[in-house]
N, C-alpha and C positions, 0 to 999 in steps of 0.2 A: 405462938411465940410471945415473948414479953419483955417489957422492955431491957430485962436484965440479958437477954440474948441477941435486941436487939444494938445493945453496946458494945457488944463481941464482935457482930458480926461487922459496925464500921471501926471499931479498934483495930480488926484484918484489913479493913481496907487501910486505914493508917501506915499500919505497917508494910503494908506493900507500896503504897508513896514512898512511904521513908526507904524501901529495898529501890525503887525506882530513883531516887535523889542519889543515892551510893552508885549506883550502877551508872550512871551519866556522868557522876565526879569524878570517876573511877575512869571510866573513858573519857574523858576529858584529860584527865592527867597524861593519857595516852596518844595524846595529838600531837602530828608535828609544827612547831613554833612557828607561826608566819605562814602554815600551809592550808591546814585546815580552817580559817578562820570563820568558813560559813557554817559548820561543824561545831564550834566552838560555842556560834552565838544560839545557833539552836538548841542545842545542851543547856545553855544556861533559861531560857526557853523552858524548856518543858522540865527543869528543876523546879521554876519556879510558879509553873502552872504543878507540880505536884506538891509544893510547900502552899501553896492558896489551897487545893482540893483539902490540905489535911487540916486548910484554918474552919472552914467550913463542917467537915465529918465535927473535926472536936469540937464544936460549937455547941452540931446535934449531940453530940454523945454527952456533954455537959445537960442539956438538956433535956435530957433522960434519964439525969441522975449519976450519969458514970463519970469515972476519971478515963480521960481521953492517952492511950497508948502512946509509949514511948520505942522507941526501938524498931528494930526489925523483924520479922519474919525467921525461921529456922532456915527455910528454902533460900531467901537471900541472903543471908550470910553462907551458904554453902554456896550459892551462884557465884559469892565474890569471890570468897575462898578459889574456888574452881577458876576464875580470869585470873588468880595473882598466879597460882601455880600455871595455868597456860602461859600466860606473859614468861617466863621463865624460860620456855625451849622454843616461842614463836614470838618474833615481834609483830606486834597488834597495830601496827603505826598506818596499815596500809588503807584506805577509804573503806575498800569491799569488807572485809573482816570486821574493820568498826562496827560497818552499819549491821554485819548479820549481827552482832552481838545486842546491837540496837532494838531490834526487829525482835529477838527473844524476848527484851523486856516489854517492848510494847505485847507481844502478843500472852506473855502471861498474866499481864494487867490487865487485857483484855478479857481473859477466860475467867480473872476473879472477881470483875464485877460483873459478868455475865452471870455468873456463880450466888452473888449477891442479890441479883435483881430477880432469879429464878426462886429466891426466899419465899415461901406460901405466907401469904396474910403481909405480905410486908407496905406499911402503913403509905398514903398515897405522899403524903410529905417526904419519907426517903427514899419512895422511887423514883421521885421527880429530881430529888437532889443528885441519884448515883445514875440515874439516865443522863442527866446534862453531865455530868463527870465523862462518861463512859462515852457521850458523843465528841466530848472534845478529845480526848483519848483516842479516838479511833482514828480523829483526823491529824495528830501527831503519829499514830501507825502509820498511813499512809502517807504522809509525807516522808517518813524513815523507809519505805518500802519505793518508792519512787526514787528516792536518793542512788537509794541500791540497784536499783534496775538499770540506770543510767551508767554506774559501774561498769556492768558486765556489757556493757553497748561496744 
């Protein structure tokens, strides 16, 4: 692999921060006022633990020689797509529903930097960078999967 592949492949991670900041704003938008407020502050939470992962990726990717990605993901934009047309015949306002929606992003950000880190040859400087990403990530899953557990109690 070289560097030129390897600007793609955190340009992807990028963009899937940036589908994870939509998807949390997005559900956020979705809260009820004055109810959710520990929902609220988490969300904004791990917005901006994925706006810091993606100061970092574009730092490396600068320093690689690439221009660091703008945008989204095709998959996230059809994820959102898919919650504005659900919001339409279901309201989304309820805790449990929130958080499974929650639970999908974590867990597809989970499978794409697992995705990432399974890269052959991929250099010891951005494994260490998308391993500490991806452990703090996991511990945002599990806090979003705990939330939800507590739900259905």
């Amino acid at each position: 692999m070289n560097y030129q592949d390897y600007t793609m492949l955190l340009n992807d991670l990028i963009r899937i921060n940036n589908d994870r900041i939509a998807g949390y704003e997005k559900l956020s938008s979705e809260l009820r006022e004055g109810h959710d407020s520990d929902l609220a502050l988490l969300f904004s939470k791990m917005i901006t633990n994925s706006r810091d992962f993606n100061t970092d990726l574009s730092k490396m990717v600068g320093f690689l020689g690439g221009t660091p990605a703008t945008g989204s993901t095709g998959a996230g934009k059809l994820y959102r797509i898919w919650l504005d047309v659900k919001a339409v015949f279901m309201v989304t306002s309820d805790r449990t529903t929130i958080l499974m929606h929650c639970e999908q992003i974590e867990d597809a950000v989970q499978q794409a930097y697992a995705d990432a880190l399974n890269e052959p040859g991929l250099p010891a400087e951005l494994f260490t960078l998308l391993s500490s990403q991806k452990a703090s990530l996991l511990a945002a899953h599990d806090e979003i999967k705990v939330l939800r557990d507590i739900q259905h109690v």
